[in-house]
ZADRENFI-110146 format. One record per residue (C-alpha): residue number from 1; residue in one letter; x, y, z negated. Coordinates in steps of 0.05 Angstrom, whole numbers. Layout:
% residues N
SITE    k  r       X       Y       Z
SITE  NUM  A       X       Y       Z
...
END
This chain:
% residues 313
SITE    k  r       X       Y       Z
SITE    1  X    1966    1757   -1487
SITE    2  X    1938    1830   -1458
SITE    3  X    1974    1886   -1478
SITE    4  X    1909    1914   -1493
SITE    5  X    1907    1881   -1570
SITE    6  X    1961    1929   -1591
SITE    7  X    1920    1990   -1564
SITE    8  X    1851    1961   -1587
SITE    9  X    1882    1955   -1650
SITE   10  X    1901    2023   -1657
SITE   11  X    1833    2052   -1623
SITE   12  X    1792    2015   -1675
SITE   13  X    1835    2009   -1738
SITE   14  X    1871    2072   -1739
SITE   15  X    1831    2134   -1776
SITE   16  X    1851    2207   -1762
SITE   17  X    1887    2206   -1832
SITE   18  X    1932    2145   -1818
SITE   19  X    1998    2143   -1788
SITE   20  X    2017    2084   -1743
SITE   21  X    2079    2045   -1747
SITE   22  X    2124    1991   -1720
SITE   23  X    2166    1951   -1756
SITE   24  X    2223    1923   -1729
SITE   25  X    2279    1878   -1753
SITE   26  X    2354    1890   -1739
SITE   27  X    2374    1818   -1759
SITE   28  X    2341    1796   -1689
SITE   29  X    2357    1799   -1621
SITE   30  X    2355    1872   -1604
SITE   31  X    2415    1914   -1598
SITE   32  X    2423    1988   -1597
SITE   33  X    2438    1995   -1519
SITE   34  X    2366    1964   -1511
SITE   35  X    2301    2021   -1496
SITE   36  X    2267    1999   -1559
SITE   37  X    2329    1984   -1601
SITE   38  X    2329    2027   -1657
SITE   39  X    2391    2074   -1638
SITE   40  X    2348    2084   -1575
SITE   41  X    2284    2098   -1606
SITE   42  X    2316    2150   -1652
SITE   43  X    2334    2187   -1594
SITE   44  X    2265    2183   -1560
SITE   45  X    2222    2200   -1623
SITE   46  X    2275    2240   -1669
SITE   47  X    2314    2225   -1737
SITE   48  X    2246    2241   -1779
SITE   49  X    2212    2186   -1745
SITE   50  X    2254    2132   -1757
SITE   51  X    2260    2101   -1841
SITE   52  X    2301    2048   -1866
SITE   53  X    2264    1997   -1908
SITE   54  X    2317    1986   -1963
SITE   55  X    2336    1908   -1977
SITE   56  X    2361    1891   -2039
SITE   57  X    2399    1825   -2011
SITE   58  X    2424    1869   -1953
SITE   59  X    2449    1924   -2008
SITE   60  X    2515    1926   -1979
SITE   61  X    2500    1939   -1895
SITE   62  X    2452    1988   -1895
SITE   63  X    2450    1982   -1815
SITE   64  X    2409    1919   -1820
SITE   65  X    2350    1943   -1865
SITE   66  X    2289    1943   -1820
SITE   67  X    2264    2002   -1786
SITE   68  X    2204    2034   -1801
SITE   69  X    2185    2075   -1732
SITE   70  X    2126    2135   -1738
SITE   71  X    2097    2118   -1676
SITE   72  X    2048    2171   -1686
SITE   73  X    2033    2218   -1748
SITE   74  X    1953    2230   -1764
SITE   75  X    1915    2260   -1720
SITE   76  X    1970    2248   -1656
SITE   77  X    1957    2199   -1604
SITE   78  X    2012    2150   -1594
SITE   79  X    2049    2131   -1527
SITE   80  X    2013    2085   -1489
SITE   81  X    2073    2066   -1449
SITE   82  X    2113    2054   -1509
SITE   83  X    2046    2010   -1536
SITE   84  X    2061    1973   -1478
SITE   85  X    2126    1957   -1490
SITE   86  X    2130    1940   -1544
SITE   87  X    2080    1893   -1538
SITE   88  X    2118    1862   -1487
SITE   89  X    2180    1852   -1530
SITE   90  X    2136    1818   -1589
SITE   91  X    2116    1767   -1536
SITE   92  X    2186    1753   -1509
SITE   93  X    2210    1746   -1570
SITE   94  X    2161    1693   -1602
SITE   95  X    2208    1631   -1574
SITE   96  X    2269    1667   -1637
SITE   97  X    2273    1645   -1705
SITE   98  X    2271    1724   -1719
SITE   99  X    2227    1756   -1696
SITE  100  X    2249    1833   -1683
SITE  101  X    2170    1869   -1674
SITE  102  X    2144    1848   -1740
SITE  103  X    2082    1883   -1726
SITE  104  X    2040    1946   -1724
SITE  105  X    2011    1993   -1792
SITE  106  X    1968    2039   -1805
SITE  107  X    1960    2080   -1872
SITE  108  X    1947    2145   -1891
SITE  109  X    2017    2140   -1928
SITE  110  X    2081    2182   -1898
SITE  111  X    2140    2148   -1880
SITE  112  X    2185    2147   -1938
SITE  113  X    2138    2126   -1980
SITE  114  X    2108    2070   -1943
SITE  115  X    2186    2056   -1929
SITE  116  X    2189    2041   -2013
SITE  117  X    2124    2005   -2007
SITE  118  X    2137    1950   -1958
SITE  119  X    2207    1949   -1991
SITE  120  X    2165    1940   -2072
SITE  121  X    2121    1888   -2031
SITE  122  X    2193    1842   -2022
SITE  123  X    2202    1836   -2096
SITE  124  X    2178    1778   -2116
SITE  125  X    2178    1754   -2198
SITE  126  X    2160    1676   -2200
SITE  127  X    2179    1691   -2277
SITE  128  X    2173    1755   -2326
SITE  129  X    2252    1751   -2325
SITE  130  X    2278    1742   -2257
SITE  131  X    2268    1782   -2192
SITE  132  X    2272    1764   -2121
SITE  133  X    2281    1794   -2056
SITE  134  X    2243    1754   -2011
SITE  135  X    2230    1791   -1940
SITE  136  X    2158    1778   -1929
SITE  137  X    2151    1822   -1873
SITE  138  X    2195    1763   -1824
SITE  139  X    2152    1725   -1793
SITE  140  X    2113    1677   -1813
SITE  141  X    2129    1692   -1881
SITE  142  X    2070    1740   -1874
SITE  143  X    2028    1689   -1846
SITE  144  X    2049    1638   -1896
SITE  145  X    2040    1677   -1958
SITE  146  X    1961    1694   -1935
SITE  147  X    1948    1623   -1922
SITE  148  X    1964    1606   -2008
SITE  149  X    1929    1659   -2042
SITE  150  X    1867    1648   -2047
SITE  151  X    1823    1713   -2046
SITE  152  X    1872    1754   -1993
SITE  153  X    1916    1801   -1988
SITE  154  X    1878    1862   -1992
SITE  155  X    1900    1897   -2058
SITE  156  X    1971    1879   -2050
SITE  157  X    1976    1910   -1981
SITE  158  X    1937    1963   -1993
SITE  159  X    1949    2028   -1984
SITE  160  X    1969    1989   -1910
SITE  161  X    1909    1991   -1887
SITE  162  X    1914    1948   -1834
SITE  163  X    1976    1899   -1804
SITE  164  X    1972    1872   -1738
SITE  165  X    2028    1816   -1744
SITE  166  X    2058    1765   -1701
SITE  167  X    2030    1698   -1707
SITE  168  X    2070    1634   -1708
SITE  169  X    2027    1600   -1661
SITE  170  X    2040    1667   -1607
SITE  171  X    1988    1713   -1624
SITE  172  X    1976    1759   -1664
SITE  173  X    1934    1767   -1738
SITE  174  X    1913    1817   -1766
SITE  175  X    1918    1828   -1850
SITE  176  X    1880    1887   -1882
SITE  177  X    1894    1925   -1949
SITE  178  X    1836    1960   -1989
SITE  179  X    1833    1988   -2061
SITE  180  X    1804    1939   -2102
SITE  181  X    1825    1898   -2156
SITE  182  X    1877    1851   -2148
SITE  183  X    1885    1773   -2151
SITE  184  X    1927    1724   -2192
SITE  185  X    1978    1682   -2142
SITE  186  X    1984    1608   -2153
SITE  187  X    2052    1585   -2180
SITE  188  X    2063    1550   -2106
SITE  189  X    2071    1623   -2068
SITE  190  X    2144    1609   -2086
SITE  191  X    2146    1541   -2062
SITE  192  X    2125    1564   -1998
SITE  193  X    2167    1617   -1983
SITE  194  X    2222    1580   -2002
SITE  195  X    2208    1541   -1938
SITE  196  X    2195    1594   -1896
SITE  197  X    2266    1581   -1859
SITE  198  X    2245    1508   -1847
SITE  199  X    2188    1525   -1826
SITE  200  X    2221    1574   -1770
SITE  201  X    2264    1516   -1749
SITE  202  X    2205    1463   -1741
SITE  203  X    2168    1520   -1698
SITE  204  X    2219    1536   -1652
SITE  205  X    2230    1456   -1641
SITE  206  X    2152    1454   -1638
SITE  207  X    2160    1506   -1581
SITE  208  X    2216    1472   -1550
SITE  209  X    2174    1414   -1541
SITE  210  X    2111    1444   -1509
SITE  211  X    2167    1476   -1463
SITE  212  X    2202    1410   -1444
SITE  213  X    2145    1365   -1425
SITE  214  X    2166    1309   -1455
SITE  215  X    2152    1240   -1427
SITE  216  X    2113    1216   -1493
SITE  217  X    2072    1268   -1525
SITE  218  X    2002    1250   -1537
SITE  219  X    1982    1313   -1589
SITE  220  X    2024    1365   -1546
SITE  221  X    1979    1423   -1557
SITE  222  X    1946    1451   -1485
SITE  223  X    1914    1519   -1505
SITE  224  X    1924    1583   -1494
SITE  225  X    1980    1603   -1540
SITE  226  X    2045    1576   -1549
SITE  227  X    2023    1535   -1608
SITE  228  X    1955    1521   -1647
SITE  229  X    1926    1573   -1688
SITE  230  X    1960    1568   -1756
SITE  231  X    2026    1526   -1739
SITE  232  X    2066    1555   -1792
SITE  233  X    2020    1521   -1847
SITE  234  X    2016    1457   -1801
SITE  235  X    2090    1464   -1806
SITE  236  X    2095    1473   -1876
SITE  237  X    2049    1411   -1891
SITE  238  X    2097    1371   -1852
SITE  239  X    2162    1400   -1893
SITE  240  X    2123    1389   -1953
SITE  241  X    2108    1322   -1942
SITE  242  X    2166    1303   -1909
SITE  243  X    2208    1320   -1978
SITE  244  X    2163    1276   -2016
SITE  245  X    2186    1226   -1972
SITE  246  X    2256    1233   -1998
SITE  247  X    2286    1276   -1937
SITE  248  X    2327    1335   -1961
SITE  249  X    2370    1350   -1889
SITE  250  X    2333    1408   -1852
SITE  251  X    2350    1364   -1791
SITE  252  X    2314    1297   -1812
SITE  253  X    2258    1343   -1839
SITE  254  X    2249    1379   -1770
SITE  255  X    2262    1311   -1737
SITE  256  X    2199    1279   -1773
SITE  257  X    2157    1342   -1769
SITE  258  X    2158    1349   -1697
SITE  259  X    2146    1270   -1678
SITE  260  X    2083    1275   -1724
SITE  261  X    2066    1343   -1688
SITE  262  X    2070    1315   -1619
SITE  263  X    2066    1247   -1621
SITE  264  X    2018    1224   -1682
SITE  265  X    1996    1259   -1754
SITE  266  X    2007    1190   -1793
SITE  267  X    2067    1165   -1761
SITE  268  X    2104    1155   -1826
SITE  269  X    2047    1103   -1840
SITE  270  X    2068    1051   -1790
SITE  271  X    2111    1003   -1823
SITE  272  X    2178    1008   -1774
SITE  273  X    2166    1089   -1782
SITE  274  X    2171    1086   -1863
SITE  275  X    2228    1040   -1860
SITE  276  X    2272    1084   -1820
SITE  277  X    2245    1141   -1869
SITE  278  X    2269    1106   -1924
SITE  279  X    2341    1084   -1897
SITE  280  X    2346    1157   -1878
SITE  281  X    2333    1173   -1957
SITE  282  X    2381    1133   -1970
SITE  283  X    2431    1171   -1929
SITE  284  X    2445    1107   -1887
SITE  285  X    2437    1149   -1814
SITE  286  X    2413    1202   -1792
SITE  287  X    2333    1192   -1772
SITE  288  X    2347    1222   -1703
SITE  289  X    2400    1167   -1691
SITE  290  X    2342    1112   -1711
SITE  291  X    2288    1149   -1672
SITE  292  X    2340    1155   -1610
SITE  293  X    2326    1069   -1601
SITE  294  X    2248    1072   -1594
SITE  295  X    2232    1091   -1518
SITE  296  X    2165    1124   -1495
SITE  297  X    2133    1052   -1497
SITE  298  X    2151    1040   -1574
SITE  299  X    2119    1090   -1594
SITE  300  X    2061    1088   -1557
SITE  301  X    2052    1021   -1590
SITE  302  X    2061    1051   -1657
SITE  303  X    2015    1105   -1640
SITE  304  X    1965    1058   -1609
SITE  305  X    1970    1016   -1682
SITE  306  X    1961    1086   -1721
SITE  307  X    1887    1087   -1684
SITE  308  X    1872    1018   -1694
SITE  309  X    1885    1016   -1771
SITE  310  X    1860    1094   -1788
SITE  311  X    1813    1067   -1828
SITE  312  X    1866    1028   -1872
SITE  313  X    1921    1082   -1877
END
């Protein structure tokens, strides 16, 4: 995708009272000898511009708490190069389970402040009595967490104004903040950012495949972007119903997902599928070790069945 987003973004989102920002993650594949790493940027911007965003489940190594980078204070125009750049690294860096650009702010808020914010936007309460840490700001937790609450994000961001964010599916989306009142959260927000890690292992096997042309692959996606717009929820709906299947190993879940994604959506319809789905419940092998014995031609059949009966299933 043009670099040009990133700087269109910042043209016609950013007011002359906002402050831009990157956020970057330590926990991905970035180190400190690298331009944009955040030893590097420190020294190319200055100690002032650089924030940690504290982690509670990270309390004890400071030195992997995100970075919050001033990439401009209100009123000052920001580097185009370093625009650029950056840009560039959130592309190259979409095929990683972390993701280390996890996008671009604006808000009139100054850096340590905005620092606490994003950090008060982690803790998560699914009950009065318990807290959580959940790092929303990895992607697609983000993503995920717009796509189940109904009514958006807005009040919760806000005062983030406006968060252009790396999309699971290799673009970009953009979340906005404004001051209004606030909306309740459905009880499954928690459900789904529990599998927010599952979800980052079915996409990068979902990316894998559109990579490796595989022999059989009837649904590989051919657009644009890496994957179709919103595969982190397509992922999710897989997990999800994948578990109600009676698979609990990350593996057999990922294994499922992805023949469904590339192959057919129903596939745990046809009746040799649900069988091996069931033996692997029952912990009798693995359901990549069943799926290893069906060759392109099996499951073309079993697709070609899927279309015959759709009507039935």
């Amino acid at each position: 995708m043009n670099a040009g987003i990133v700087q269109a973004f910042v043209d016609d989102k950013r007011t002359a009272a906002d402050y831009l920002y990157v956020l970057l993650d330590p926990l991905a594949e970035c180190g400190d000898a690298h331009s944009l790493g955040v030893a590097a940027l420190t020294e190319r911007l200055g100690d002032d511009a650089i924030v940690r965003v504290p982690r509670a489940d990270l309390a004890h190594d400071p030195e992997t708490f995100p970075a919050l980078v001033m990439l401009a204070a209100p009123g000052v125009v920001p580097d185009a190069d370093l625009l650029a750049a950056l840009h560039a690294y959130a592309m190259s860096d979409v095929d990683y389970r972390k993701r280390y650009v996890c996008g671009w702010l604006t808000s009139p808020m100054p850096p340590a402040s905005m620092a606490a914010h994003l950090a008060s936007l982690c803790q998560f309460a699914p009950q009065p009595s318990t807290e959580r840490f959940i790092p929303i700001f990895e992607p697609p937790r983000l993503e995920l967490l717009a796509a189940t609450v109904r009514g958006g994000l807005d009040a919760w961001l806000w005062p983030v104004r406006h968060w252009l964010y790396p999309s699971s599916w290799g673009s970009f989306a953009l979340f906005n903040g404004s001051n209004h009142a606030s909306t309740d959260w459905p009880a499954r927000v928690y459900d789904v950012q529990r599998e927010a890690p599952t979800v980052s292992h079915v996409l990068a096997a979902w990316r894998r495949a559109q990579r490796d042309r595989l022999s059989y692959a009837p649904r590989r996606w051919h657009g644009d972007t890496v994957l179709p717009p919103q595969a982190a929820s397509e992922a999710f709906r897989m997990i999800r119903d994948a578990r109600k299947r009676g698979l609990r190993d990350t593996q057999d879940i990922v294994v499922l997902s992805l023949h469904r994604l590339v192959i057919h959506p129903n596939l745990p319809e046809h009746p040799k599928v649900r069988d091996a789905i069931r033996q692997t419940a029952r912990g009798e092998a693995p359901l990549s070790t069943l799926f290893d014995s069906y060759d392109d031609h099996a499951w073309a059949r079993i697709a070609a069945y899927l279309d015959a009966h759709r009507d039935e299933l």
